[in-house]
N, C-alpha and C positions, 0 to 999 in steps of 0.2 A: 108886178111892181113890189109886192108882202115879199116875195120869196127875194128877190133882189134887194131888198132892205136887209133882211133875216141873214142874209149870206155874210152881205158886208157886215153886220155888227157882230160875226161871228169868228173872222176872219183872225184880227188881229191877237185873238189867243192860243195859236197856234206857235206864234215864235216863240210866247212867255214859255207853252211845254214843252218847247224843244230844247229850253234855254235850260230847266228846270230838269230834265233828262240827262243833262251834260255834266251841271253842276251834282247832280247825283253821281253817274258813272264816272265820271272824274278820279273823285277822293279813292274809289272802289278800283279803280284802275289801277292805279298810284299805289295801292296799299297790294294789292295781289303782285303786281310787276315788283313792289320792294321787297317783298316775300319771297317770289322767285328766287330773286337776287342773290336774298340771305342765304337758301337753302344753296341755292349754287357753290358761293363762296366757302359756306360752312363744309360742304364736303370737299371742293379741291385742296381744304386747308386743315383738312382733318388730322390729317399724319402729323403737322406740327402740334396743333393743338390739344390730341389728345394723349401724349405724355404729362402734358402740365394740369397743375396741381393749381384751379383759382375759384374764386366764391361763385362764379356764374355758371358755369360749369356743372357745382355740384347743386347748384338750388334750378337751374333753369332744364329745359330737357332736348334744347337743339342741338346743342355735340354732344349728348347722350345716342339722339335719336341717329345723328349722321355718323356715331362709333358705332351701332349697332348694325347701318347698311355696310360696313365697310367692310369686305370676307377679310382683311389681314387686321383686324383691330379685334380686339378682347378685350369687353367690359369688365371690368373688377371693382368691387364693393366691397368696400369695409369702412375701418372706423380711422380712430388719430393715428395708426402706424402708416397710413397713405401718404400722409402729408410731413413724416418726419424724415428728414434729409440724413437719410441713414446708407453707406455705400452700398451696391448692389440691391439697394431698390428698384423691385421688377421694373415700373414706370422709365428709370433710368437703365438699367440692365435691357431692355426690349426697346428702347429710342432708336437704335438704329437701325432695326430692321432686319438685322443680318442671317437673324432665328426665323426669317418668314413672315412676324409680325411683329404689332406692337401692342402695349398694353395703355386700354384709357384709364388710369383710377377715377373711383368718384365714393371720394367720403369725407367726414370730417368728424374731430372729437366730439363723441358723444352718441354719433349715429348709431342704430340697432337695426334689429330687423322690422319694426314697424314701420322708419322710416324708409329703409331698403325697397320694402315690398311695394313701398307708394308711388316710388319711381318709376320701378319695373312694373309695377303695374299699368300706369301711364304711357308705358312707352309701346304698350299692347302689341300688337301683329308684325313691330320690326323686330321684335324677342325668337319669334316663330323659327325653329332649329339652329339658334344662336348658340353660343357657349359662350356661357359668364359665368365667372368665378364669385363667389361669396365665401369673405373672410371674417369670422368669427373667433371672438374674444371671450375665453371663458368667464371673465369678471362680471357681463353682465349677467350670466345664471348664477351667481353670487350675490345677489341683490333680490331684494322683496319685490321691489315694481322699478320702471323705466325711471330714469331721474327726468321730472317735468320740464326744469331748468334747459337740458342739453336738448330733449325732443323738441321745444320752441325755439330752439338756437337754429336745430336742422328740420325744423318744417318748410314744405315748398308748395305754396297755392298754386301753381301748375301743375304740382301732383297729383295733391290731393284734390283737386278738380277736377283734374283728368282720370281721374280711378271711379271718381265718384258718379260724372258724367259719363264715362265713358262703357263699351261696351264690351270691352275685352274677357270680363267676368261673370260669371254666375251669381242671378239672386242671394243665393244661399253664402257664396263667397264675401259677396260685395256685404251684406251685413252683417258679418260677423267681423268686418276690417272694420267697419263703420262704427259699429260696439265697443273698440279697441279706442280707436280718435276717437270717438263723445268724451274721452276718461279725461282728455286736455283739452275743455272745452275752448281755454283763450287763445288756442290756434284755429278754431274754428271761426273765431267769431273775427276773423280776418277777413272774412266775405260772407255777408249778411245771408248770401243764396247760399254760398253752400252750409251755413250754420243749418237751415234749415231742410235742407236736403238733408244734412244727418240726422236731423230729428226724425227725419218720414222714415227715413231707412232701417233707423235701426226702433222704431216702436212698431211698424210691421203691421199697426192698423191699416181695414181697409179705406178706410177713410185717408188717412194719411199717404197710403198710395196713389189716389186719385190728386191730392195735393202735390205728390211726385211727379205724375205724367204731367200734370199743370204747369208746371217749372222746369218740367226739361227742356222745353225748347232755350228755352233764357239760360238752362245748366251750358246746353250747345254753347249759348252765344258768347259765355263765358269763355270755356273753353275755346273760341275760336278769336277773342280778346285776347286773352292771356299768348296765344301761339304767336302772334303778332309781334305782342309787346318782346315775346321771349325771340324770336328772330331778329325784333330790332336789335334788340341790345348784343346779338353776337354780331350782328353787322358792324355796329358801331365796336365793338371788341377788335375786330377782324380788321375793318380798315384803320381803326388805332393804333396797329402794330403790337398788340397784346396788352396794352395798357387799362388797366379796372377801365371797367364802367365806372363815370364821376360819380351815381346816384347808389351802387352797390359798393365803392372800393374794395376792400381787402377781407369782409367779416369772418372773422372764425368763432366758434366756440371755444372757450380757453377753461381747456378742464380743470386748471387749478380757481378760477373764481365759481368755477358750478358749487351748489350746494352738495354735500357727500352727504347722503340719504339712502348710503347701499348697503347698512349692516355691517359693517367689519367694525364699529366703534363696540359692537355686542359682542363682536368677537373675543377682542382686547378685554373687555370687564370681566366677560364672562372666564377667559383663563385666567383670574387671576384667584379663584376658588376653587375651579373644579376641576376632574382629571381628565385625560386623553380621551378617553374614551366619552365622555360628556360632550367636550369639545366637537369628536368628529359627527358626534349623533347630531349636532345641532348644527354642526355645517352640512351634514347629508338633509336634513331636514327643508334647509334653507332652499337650498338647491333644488330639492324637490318644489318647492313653494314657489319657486320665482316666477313672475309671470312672462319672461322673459321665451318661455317654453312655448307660451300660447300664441305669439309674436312671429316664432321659428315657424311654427306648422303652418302656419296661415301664409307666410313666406313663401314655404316649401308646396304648399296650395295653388300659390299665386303662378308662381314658376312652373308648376305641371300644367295647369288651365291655359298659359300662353305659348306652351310648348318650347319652352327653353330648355336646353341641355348642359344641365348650372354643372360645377363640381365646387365641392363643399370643404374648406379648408378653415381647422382650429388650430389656434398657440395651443401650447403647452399648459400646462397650469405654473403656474411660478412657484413651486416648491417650495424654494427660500422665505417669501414671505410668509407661507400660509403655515410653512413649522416654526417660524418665529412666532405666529400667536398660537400655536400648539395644535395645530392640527396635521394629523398626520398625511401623509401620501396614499396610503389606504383609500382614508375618506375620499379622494379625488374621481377612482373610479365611478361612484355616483354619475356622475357629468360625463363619461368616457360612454358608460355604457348605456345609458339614455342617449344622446346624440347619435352613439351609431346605431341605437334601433329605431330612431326613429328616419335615419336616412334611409335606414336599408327599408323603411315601410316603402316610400318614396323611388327607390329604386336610383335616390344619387349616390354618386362616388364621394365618398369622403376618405380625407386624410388627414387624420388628429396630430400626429405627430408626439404621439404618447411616449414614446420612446426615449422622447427628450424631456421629459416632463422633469427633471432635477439635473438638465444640461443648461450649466450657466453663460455655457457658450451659443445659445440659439437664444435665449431671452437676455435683452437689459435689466436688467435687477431694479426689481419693484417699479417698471412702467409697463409690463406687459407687452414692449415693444422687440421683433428680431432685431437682431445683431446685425451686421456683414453677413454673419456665417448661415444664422436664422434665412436671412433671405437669401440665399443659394440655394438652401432647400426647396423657400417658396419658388425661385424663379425655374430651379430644374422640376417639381410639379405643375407647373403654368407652361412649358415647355411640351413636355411629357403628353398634356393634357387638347394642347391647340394640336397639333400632330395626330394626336390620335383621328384613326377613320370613321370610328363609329361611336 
């Protein structure tokens, strides 16, 4: 009669777990099944999308991640000549396929190689014997430090999450990138974890490691939030018919309201006393100084660690302006010949395009940006390059 009372008053909490089991696996169903979805969508639709040039794209990393599975798509990174609607832009020049592929760009004014490398870092093990191009702008090794301005314009918490939590990298790697981000701490402080993840990582106490292990699982759960939220929104992209996301529209960085904090106003004072040769010593000096150098290697780190097979392409220097403030073309080899020793440490192909370094026909005058003609160059190198076997 005990056991027969016991049974029955035990009975009726069974449907509450069942019920409680459902409403759990539910939400968890629903959110993996729309994830599928997303990834589905994202790669039958990849050919369209990744010619074009939009803010989700270059801050989020699901049509990064679905250009990277795609063998006829080649990633390309660079800065504001991506997005300027200039003819024979590779993006537009490789649209239709006919070369065998096509090109994704992904940049936007202002971006460098710290923000580069945060990406591809992120995008770990779909990099693995990829070939992605990286285009380089000599102006930023003309400048003392990163302008902070444009680095918070093109930060992406998916990134830098995903580099930080993530596994693609070496100890030794991962905090010496992490050293680089502490220097902008108010991009950090965009997510409470990971502010504090960079704290652990880059003080290297042992203490502070065990605070590390502490919060990785939460780093995971981060990173597994963010991939969500970044699949919703190409979903919602995709079935919109291309239309912005309402909550991100259109943002760019607009390098004419950045603040200009990159030296050339010392440029200008300083010719206006002293001679040529003053002039190039303090732009070779510059050059040497920039931190922009320490940004490159650790790029160029990131991309050997993931096993990518980058090829490395520089503008010209713009001539025209840098003899207008009296510095000669001499001085420029500085930046020729550091760049390519430092590729050849690295073992990437590079092509400077030195040749044209006072061809007014491959640069627009005083934007750093190719011509028409500038990008025939680029697109018969990105040609040349996808082709090649080995």
């Amino acid at each position: 009669m005990f056991m027969t009372r016991r049974a029955i008053e035990r009975r009726p909490c069974a449907p509450h777990l069942f019920s409680a089991l459902i409403a759990c696996a539910l939400p968890i169903a629903l959110l993996y099944g729309g994830r599928l979805l997303a990834v589905y969508l994202e790669e039958k639709t990849i050919h369209a999308t990744a010619p074009k040039d939009f803010f989700f794209k270059n801050q989020g990393l699901a049509f990064q991640r679905a250009a990277a599975r795609a063998p006829d798509i080649m990633l390309l990174y660079g800065s504001s000549e991506l997005i300027d609607p200039i003819p024979n832009r590779a993006s537009d020049f490789f649209a239709s396929g006919s070369s065998g592929f096509e090109v994704c760009p992904v940049g936007n004014a202002g971006s460098t190689a710290l923000i580069m490398l945060q990406k591809l870092g992120a995008l770990g093990s779909n990099l693995r014997d990829r070939k992605v191009v990286i285009l380089l702008s000599p102006s930023w090794f003309f400048k003392p430090a990163v302008n902070p301005y444009r680095y918070a314009g093109n930060f992406s918490l998916p990134a830098a999450s995903g580099i930080l939590f993530g596994d693609a990298l070496d100890w030794n790697l991962k905090t010496e990138i992490v050293k680089r981000m502490s220097q902008f701490p108010d991009t950090l402080e965009k997510s409470a974890l990971l502010q504090l993840a960079a704290a652990c990582i880059a003080s290297g106490h042992p203490l502070d490691r065990i605070a590390l292990m502490a919060i990785w699982p939460l780093g995971k759960l981060q990173n597994t939030v963010l991939d969500l939220q970044d699949h919703f929104e190409a979903l919602i992209y995709i079935l919109g018919g291309g239309r912005p996301v309402p909550w991100h529209g259109s943002r760019t960085v607009n390098p004419r309201q950045a603040p200009t904090d990159d030296g050339q106003q010392a440029v200008t004072t300083e010719s206006l006393g002293a001679t040529r040769s003053a002039r190039d010593a303090a732009f070779r000096a510059r050059i040497a100084a920039a931190s922009e150098w320490i940004d490159l290697e650790l790029l160029f780190r990131t991309l050997t660690a993931l096993r990518a097979k980058p090829l490395i392409l520089s503008l010209p220097v713009d001539s025209a302006l840098y003899e207008a403030k009296g510095v000669s073309q001499s001085a420029h080899q500085v930046y020729y010949a550091r760049l390519s020793e430092l590729a050849q440490r690295y073992h990437f192909p590079l092509i400077e395009f030195e040749d044209h370094d006072a061809d007014p026909a491959f640069l627009i005058a005083h934007r750093e940006h190719p011509t028409p003609k500038g990008w025939m160059y680029y697109d018969r190198a990105l040609d040349d390059f996808f082709h090649k076997t080995k």
